[in-house]
C-alpha positions in Angstrom: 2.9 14.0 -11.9 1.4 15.5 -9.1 -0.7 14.1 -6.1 -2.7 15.9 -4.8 -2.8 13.0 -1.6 1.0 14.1 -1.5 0.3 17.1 0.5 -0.3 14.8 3.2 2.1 12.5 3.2 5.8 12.7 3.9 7.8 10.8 2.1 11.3 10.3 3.0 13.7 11.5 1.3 10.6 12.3 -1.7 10.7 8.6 -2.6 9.7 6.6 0.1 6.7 6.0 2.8 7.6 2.8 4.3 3.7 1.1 5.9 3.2 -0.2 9.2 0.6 -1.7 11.7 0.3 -0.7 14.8 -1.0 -1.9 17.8 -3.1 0.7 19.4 -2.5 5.0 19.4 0.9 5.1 21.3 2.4 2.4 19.2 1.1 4.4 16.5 3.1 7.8 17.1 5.9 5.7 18.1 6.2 4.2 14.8 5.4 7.1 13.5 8.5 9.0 15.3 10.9 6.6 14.7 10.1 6.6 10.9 11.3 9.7 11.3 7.6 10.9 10.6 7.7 9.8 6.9 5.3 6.3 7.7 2.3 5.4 6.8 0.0 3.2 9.7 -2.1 0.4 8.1 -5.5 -0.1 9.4 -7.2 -3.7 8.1 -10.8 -3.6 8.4 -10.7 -7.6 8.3 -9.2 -6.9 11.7 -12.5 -5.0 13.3 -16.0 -6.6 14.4 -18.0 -3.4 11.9 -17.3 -0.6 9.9 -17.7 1.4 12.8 -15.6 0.5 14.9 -12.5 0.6 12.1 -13.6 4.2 11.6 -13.3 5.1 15.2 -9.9 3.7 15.4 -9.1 5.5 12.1 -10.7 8.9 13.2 -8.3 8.3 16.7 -5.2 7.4 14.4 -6.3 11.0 12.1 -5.8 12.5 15.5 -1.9 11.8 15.8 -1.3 11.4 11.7 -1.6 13.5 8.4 -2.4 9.9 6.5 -3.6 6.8 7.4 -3.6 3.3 5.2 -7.0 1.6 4.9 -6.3 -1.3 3.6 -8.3 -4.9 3.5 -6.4 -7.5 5.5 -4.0 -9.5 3.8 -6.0 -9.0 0.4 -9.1 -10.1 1.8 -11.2 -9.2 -1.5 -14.5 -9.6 0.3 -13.2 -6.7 2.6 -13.5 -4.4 -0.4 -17.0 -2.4 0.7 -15.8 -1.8 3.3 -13.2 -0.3 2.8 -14.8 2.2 0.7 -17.3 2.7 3.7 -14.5 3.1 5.8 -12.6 5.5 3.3 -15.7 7.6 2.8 -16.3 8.0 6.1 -12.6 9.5 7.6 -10.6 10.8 4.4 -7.6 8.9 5.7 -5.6 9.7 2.4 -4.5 6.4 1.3 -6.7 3.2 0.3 -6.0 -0.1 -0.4 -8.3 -1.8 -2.9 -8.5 -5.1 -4.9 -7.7 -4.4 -8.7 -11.9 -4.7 -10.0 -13.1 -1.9 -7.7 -9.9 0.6 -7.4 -11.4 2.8 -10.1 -15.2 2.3 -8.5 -13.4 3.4 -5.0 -11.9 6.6 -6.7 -14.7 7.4 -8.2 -16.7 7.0 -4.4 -14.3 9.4 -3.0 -14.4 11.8 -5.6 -18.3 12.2 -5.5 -17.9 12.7 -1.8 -15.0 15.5 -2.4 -12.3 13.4 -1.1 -10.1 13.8 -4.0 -7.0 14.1 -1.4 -6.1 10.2 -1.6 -4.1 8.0 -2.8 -6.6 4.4 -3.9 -4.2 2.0 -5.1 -5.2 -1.9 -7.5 -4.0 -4.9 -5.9 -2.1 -6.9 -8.9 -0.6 -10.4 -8.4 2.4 -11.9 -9.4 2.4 -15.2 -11.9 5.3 -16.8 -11.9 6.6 -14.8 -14.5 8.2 -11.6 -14.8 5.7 -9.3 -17.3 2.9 -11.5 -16.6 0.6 -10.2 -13.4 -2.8 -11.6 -12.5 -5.6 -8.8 -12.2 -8.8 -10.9 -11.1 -7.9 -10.3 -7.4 -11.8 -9.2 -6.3 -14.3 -11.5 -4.3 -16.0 -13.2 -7.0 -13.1 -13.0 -10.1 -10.4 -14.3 -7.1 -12.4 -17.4 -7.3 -12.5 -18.2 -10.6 -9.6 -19.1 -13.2 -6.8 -16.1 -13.0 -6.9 -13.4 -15.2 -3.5 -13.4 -16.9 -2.4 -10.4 -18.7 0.4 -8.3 -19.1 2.2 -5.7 -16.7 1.6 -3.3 -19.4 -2.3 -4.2 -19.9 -3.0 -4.1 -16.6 -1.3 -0.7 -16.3 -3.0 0.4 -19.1 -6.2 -0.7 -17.1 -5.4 1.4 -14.3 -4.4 4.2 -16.0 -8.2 4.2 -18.3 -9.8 5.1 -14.8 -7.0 7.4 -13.0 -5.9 5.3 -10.5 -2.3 6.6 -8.9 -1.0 3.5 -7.6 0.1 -0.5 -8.0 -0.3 -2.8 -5.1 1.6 -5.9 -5.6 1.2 -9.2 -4.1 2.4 -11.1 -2.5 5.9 -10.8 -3.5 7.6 -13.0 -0.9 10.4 -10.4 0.3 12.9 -10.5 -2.3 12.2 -13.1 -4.2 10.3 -12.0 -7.4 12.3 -9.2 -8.0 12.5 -9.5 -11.6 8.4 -9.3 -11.4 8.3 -6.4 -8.8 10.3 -4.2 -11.5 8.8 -5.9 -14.7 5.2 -4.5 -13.2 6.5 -1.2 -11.4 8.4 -0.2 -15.1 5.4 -0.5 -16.8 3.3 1.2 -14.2 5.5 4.4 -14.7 5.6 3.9 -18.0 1.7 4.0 -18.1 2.0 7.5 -15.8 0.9 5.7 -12.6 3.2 7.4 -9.8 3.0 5.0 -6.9 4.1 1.8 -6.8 3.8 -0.5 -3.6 5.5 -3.9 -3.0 3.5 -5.8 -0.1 4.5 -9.8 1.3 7.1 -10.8 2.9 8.9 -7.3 3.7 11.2 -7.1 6.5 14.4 -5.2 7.4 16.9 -7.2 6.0 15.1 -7.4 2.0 13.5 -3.9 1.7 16.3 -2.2 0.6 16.4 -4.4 -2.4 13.1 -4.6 -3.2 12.8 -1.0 -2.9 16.2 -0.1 -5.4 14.4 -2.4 -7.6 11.1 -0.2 -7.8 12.5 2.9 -8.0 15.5 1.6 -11.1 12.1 0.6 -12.8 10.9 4.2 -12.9 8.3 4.3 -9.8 8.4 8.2 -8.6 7.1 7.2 -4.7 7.6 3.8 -3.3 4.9 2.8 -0.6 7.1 -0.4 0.9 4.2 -2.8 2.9 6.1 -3.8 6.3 3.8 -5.7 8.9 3.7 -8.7 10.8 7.2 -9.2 10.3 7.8 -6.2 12.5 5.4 -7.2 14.9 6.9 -8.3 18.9 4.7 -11.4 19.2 5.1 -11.1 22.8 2.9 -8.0 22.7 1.7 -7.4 19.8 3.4 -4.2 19.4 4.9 -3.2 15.8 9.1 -3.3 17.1 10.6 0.2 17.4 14.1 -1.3 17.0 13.0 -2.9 13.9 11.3 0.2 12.7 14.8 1.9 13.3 16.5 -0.5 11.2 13.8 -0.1 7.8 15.1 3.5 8.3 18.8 2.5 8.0 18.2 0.3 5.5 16.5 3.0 2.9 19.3 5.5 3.8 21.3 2.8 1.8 19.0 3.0 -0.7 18.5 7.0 -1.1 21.5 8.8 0.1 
């Protein structure tokens, strides 16, 4: 399958665009170089005072970048308006939404002639591997857990067109009989995109990644942030950025 949000990205190797934070614009292109221009920069709009000024710092980021990730904040489900607002308003080319209003998202961006972007459905893991949890939005996330299966919720996705998986949290590498139960029946369900989030650091993503794409996913979107943060300055580490690389060369070459 093609996507047409592909054009913009670069994924390395084809198969993977590792994520990020960054601090500010320099630690941006930084990142950015030293993923060997292949990542991804998260922007959280749980992280801003409005809507505006998370568009501003996307707009600035759109400046230096082909994509940018808007994403929510740690799955914040109340964050999910605005991250259409946000979405709508700079075309950053890849969205993070919670699983009830992925396909309303898609459908926002498509009405506004954004159709370059990638809007992926945040699914959580159970406990069990081919057993994911859909009711991830504001009001459902509140209530008793959905419970279905990676296929139905796959299934789900696929009825409204949406290209990608989000799941979490998936503790670094310890559900990785879940992360490939759901991403096999994503692909299997002709969903392209499949993006484990939680946990992530340099020293697990090579596994959790091998898992993902031996379950069929075509592109691999690999969630790395606060792990690769320097807490001294709040800068996402270049070193550590360096070493993602290394590890996904084990994983690709």
């Amino acid at each position: 399958m093609h996507l047409a949000a592909y054009d913009r990205l670069r994924p390395y190797k084809g198969r993977v665009i590792p994520n990020f934070l960054a601090r500010d614009r320099e630690n941006a292109r930084a990142v950015y170089e030293a993923s060997r221009r292949t990542a991804l920069i998260g922007v959280m709009t749980a992280h801003f005072d409005s809507v505006a000024a998370c568009i501003d710092q996307v707009r600035a980021l759109l400046e230096e970048l082909p994509a940018v990730s808007v994403g929510l904040g740690d799955g914040q489900p109340q964050q999910w308006a605005n991250v259409v607002a946000v979405a709508r308003a700079t075309n950053p080319g890849h969205v993070n939404q919670v699983f009830p209003a992925a396909g309303y998202t898609l459908g926002a961006l498509a009405a506004a002639g954004l159709d370059k972007n990638i809007v992926n459905a945040l699914i959580r893991p159970s406990g069990t591997p081919g057993q994911v949890i859909v009711s991830t939005g504001p009001v459902s996330g509140g209530g008793e857990p959905a419970l279905v299966t990676a296929d139905t919720a796959a299934a789900m996705l696929a009825d409204v067109g949406v290209q990608s998986v989000k799941f979490f949290p998936i503790g670094g590498d310890a559900r990785l009989a879940e992360v490939a139960a759901m991403a096999k029946a994503a692909a299997a369900r002709g969903i392209p995109v499949f993006e484990p989030t939680g946990g992530l650091n340099e020293h697990n993503v090579a596994a959790v990644v091998r898992a993902c794409l031996e379950a069929g996913a075509q592109w691999v979107i690999p969630h790395l942030y606060t792990s690769m943060i320097d807490k001294t300055t709040g800068l996402t580490d270049i070193g550590k950025v360096e070493r993602v690389m290394e590890a996904l060369d084990r994983v690709l070459d």
